[in-house]
N, C-alpha and C positions, 0 to 999 in steps of 0.2 A: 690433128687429123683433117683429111679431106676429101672431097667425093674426084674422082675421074669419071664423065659421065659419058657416057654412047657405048656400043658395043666395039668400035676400034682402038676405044683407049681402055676401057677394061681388059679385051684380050689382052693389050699391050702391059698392062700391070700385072696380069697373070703370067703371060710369057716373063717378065722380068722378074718374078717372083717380088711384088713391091704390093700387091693386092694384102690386107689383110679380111677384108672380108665384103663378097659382094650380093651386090641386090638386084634382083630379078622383077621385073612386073612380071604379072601373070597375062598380061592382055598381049603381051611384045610378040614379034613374029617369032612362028613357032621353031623355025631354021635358027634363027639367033640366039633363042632359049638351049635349044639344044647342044649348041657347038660349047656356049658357056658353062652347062650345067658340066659337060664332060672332060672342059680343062678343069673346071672346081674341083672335081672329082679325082683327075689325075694328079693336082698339084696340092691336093686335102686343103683348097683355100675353103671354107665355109661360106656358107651361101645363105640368102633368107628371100622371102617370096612375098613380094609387095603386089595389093590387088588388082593396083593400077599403075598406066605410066603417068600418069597425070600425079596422084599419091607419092610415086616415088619421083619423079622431078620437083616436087615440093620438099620431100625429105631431103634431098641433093641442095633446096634453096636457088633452086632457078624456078624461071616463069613458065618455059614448056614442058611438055611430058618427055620422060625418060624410058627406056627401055631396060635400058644396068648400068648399074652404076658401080664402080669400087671404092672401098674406102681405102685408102694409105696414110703411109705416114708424110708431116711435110718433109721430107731432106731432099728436097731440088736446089 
């Protein structure tokens, strides 16, 4: 497993149906929370809500803060 982190590689995993489950900060801009929470929704990926992007770019295992991330599988 592994993280795709920012909000145009998450879309991008969600549009390719390759997301299996993503993270949200709760601090991220509000437009970017939004657009994702309602592909989650439309594509039933499950989602989980992390307090911070700081919190969740740690989760991911990089040095800056994150906004979302997805987790997938490796088959690139």
């Amino acid at each position: 497993m592994q993280f795709k982190v920012g909000a145009k590689q998450t879309t991008k995993m969600l549009e390719q149906q390759r997301a299996i489950k993503v993270y949200v900060a709760r601090d991220a801009d509000p437009q970017m929370k939004d657009k994702i929470v309602h592909l989650c929704e439309r594509t039933g990926v499950p989602m989980k809500w992390i307090d911070t992007m700081v919190e969740l770019g740690e989760t991911c295992g990089i040095d800056v803060g994150a906004a979302m991330a997805a987790l997938v599988t490796e088959e690139e």
